[in-house]
Structure formats: structure tokens, C-alpha cells
C-alpha positions in Angstrom: 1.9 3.2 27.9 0.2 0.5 26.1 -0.9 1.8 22.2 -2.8 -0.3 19.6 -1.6 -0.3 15.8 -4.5 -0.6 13.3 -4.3 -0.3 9.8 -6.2 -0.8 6.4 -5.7 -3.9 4.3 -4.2 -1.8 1.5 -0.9 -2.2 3.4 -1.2 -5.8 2.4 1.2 -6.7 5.4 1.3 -10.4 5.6 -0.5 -11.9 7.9 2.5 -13.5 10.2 4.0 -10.1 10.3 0.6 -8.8 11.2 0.2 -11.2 14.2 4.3 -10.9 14.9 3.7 -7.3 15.8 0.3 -7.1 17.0 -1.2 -5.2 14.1 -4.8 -4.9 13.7 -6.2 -4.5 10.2 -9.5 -3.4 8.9 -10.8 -4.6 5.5 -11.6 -1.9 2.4 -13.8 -4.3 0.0 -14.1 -5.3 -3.7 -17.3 -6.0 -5.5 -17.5 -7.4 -8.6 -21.2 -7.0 -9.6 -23.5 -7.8 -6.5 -21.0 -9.6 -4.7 -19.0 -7.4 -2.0 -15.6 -8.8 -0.9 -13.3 -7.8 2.3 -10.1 -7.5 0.5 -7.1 -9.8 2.9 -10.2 -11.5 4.6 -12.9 -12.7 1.8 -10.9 -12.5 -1.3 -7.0 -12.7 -2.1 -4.6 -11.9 -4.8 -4.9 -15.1 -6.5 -9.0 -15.2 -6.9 -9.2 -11.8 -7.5 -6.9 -11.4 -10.7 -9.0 -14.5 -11.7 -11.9 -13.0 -11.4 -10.9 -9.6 -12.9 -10.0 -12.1 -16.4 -13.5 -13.8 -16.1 -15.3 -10.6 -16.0 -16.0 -7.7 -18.4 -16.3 -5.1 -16.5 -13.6 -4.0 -13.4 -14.8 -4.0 -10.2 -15.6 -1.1 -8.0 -13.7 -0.6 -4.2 -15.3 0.6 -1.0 -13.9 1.8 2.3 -14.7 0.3 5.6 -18.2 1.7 7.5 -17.4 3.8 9.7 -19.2 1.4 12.1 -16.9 -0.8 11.8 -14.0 1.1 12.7 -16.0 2.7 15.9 -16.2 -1.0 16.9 -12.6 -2.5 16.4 -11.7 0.8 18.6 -14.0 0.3 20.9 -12.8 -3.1 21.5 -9.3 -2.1 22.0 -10.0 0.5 24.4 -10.7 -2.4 26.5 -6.7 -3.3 26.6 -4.9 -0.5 25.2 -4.1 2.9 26.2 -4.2 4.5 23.0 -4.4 3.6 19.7 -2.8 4.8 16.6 -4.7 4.2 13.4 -2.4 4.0 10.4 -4.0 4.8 6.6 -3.6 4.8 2.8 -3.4 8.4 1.0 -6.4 10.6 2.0 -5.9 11.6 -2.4 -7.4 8.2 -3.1 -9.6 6.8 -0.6 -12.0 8.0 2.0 -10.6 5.6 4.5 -7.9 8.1 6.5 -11.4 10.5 7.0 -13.6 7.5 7.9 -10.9 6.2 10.7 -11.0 10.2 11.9 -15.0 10.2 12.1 -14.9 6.9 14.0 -12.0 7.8 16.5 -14.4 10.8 17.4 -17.3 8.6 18.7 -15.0 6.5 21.0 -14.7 8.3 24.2 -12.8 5.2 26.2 -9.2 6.0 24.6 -7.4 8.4 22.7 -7.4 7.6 19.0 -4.3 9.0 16.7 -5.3 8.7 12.7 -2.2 9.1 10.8 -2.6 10.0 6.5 0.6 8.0 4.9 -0.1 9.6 1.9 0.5 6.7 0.1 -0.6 2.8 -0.1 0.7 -1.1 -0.2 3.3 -2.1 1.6 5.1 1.5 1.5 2.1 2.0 4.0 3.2 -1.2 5.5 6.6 0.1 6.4 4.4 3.3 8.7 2.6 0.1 10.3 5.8 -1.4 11.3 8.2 1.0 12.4 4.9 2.0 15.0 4.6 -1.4 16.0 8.0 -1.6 17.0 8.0 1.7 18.6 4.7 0.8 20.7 6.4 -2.3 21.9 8.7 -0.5 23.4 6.2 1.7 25.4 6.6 4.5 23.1 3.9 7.7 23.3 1.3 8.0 20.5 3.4 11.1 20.3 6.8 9.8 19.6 4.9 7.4 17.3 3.6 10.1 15.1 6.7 11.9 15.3 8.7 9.4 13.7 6.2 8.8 11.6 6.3 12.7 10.0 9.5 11.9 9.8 9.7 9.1 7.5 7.6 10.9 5.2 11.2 12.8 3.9 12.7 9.9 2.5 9.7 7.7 1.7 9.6 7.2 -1.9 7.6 4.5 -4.3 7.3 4.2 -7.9 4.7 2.1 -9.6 5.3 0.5 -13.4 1.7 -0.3 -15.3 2.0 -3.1 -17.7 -1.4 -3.6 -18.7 -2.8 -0.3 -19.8 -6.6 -1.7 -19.9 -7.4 -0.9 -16.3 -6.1 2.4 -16.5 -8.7 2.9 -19.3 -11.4 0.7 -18.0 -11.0 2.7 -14.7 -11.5 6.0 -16.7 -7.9 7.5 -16.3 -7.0 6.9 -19.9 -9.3 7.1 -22.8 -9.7 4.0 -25.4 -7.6 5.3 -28.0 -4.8 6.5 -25.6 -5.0 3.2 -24.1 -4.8 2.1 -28.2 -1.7 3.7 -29.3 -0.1 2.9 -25.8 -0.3 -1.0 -25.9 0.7 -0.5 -29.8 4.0 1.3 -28.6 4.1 -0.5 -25.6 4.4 2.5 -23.6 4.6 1.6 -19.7 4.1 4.5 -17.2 5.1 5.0 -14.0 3.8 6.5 -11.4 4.3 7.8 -8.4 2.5 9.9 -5.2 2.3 13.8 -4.9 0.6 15.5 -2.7 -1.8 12.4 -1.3 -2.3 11.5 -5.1 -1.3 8.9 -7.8 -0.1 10.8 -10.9 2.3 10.3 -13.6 5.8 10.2 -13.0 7.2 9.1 -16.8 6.0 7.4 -19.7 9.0 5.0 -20.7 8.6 2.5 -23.7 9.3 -1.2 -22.8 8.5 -2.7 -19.6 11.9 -3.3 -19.5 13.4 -0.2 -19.9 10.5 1.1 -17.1 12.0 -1.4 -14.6 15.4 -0.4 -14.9 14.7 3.5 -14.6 12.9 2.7 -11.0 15.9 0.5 -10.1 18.2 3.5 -11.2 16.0 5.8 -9.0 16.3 3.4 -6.2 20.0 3.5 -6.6 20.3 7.0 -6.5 19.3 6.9 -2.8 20.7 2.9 -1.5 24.0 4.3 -3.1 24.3 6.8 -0.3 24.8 3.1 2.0 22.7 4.4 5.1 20.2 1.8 6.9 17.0 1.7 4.5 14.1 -0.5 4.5 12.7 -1.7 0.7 10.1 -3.7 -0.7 9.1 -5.1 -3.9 6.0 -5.3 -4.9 4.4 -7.2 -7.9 0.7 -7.8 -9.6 0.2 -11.7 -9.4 3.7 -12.2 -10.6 5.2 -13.5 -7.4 8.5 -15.8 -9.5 9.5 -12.2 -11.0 9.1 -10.4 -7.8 11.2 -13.1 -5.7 13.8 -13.3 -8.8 14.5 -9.3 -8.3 14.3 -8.9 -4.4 16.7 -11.7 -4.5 19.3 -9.5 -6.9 18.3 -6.4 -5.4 19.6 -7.9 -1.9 23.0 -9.0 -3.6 23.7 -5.4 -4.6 22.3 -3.9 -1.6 23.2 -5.8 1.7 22.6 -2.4 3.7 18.8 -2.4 2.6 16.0 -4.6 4.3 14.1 -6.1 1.7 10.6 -6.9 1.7 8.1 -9.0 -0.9 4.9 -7.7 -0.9 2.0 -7.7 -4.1 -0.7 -5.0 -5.3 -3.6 -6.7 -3.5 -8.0 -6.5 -5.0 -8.3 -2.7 -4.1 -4.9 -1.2 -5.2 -4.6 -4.5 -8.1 -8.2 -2.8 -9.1 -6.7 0.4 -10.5 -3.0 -0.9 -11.7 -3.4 -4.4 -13.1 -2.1 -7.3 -13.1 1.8 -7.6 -14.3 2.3 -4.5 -12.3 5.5 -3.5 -10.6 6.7 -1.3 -7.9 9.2 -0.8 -5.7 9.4 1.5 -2.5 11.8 2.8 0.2 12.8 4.6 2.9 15.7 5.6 5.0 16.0 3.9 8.3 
């Protein structure tokens, strides 16, 4: 059984590990003004937060055509058997019902769209552990199996520094946004039920990063096989600096670096911080 991995760019799986395992990736795009970008493809991390400082208004995010995911299918029904089409959170993009649409007009293989129910590199982890499975000739089946369940001990918490794209984005008001930057309040969030929502509102960005670390613990403490990643908003030296003292403490724990690319970036901001995990 030969089976095709695709997923979005909001996995924001580097490249080498996307051509290691023989994922293929669709684009979701940025626009800033009349300019469209394909997010991973057009634009990356470094030009975009650029651009987001250069321009007064945030930019807006669109999901692939639906054309275009008819057509990456259509051209691996050619060489695979099936294909198994991995998404961000159905709560906050149309993409996982786009890839659903499309796999219904392809009649030349089967086509498996799987909702992670989250986004970034937490998605990433879905991509990979069904790349390796489908290199060993697993079934779409098995595949999606093990996929439903990871989604027990998935978790991922997010730490917004800069509270201006929350409130640009129209999540916080201006004078929420106000009196949070004045007490520098940092929330974090987190994914329920296919959606970003609040998970605390901690003062400090300090204090925010060590209550996702002790959250972290609470599960790598159990020392059972996990995989984690880091995941930073153009702050690459800080994110390097804490996988390397997260791997110290936790040698049972695979540790990823990954960043909150244009789409995700788009909504969170730059300075942004997450971490994410599952059990292996």
C-alpha cells in the first residue's frame, strides 16, 4: 500500500523534514493590501514580521482554492495508492472542509482528510508520525487510527506578548488591549473543541513562560516517550536557548524548533511563545 501525506503550511514543517519524509504541502496565503502571498513558498517568517512593522493595518489570511487541492491530488493519484490529507483546526480555518470538497472530485484514489484540531508544528507532529507510518506500508486506516489516538495526549499552549494583534484582529478591544500592555498581562491560550480560546491571563511574560513549562512538566514528569516542540514568533536565539534547557531536563522527550509562521504569526504576534506535546 503506497499512501501520500499532504498537509497545509500552517504546520510550518521545515522544509528538509518535509522532503526527508515525503510530505507534500499546500500553501494558505497572506495578503497585505493587494498583494497575496503563499505563506512557506512566497513569503517567510523573516519578511513577513517585517512587513507586519512597516504596515498599519494587519494582514488578512486565505485558505488554498479548492482547485488547487483537486490538482496536487490528482497528481498523486498518479503514484500513490491513497492519500491522507492532514489539516489545521476546522474552529479556525476553512482549509480541513476545502481538502474534504476537493478529495470528493478526485475519483482516481481514495482521499482521507483528517481535522487536527489544532495548528503549527503540533499539527506537524500528525504529519510525521503518518509519514512514518506510510513508509512502512501502513493502511490509510491504521494511519487515521493512530492518529485519533494521539489526539488524548496532544496538548499546546500559546503565550501572547504583544497584545496589538489580538486587538487589531478584533479579539480584544482598544482599551482592553490598553490596560493589558499597562499591566503587562500575557495570556495564554490554548485549543478546545477545534478553537483558540483563553486558557489564563498571567502577568509578566515571564511568569507566563514558566506556568506552560510547569504544565509541560506535569506530563514529561510521568518519563514515558513524548515528542515536543518549541515554537517562537521571530525570536529564533530565545527559542534555541530554551529547547536546548528543556532537552537537559528532559532527555526522554524529542524536541523540536519550530516558529508561528505569516498565517498563525497574523493572529499571535511577534515575541510569541508556545510549546506543544504529545505522548509517543
Amino acid at each position: 500500500m503506497k499512501t501520500a501525506i499532504v498537509t497545509d503550511s500552517t504546520a510550518y514543517i521545515p522544509v528538509e523534514l518535509r522532503a526527508k519524509h515525503d510530505i507534500h504541502m499546500i500553501p494558505l496565503n497572506v495578503i497585505f493590501g493587494n498583494e497575496s502571498y503563499q505563506e512557506e513558498v512566497e513569503i517567510k517568517i523573516e519578511h513577513f514580521y517585517e512587513e507586519v512593522k512597516n504596515n498599519r493595518d494587519l494582514p488578512s489570511t486565505s485558505q488554498p482554492a479548492i482547485g488547487e487541492f483537486v490538482e496536487l491530488y490528482e497528481r498523486l493519484a498518479k503514484e500513490y495508492d491513497a492519500i491522507v490529507s492532514i489539516h489545521l483546526s476546522s474552529g479556525i480555518s476553512g482549509t480541513y472542509q476545502g481538502a474534504v470538497a476537493a478529495g470528493e472530485m478526485v475519483d482516481e484514489t481514495d482521499v482521507h482528510v483528517f481535522d487536527s484540531e489544532i495548528s503549527c508544528m503540533i499539527q506537524g507532529f500528525y504529519v510525521l508520525e503518518a509519514a512514518e507510518m506510510a513508509a512502512e506500508g501502513k493502511s490509510p486506516e491504521e494511519i487515521l487510527g493512530r492518529l485519533n489516538q494521539m489526539k488524548e495526549s496532544d496538548r499546546a499552549y500559546f503565550m501572547v506578548d504583544d497584545l496589538s494583534h489580538l486587538q487589531r484582529g478584533g479579539r480584544l478591544s482598544s482599551a482592553q488591549a490598553i490596560v493589558g500592555s499597562l499591566l503587562q498581562v500575557k495570556p495564554v491560550l490554548h485549543f478546545v473543541d477545534t478553537k483558540i480560546v483563553p486558557f489564563e491571563k498571567i502577568r509578566t511574560r515571564k511568569k507566563a513562560v514558566k506556568r506552560i513549562l510547569d504544565l509541560f512538566d506535569e506530563d514529561a514528569s510521568q518519563q514515558v516517550p513524548m515528542r515536543a516542540v518549541v515554537i517562537h514568533g521571530n525570536r529564533e536565539a530565545e527559542g534555541e536557548e530554551l529547547k536546548k534547557e528543556l532537552e537537559q531536563k528532559y532527555p526522554h522527550v524529542e524536541f523540536y524548533l519550530s516558529y508561528f509562521g505569516p498565517v498563525i504569526g497574523t493572529h499571535l504576534g511577534e515575541g510569541a511563545l508556545g510549546l506543544g506535546w504529545y505522548k509517543r
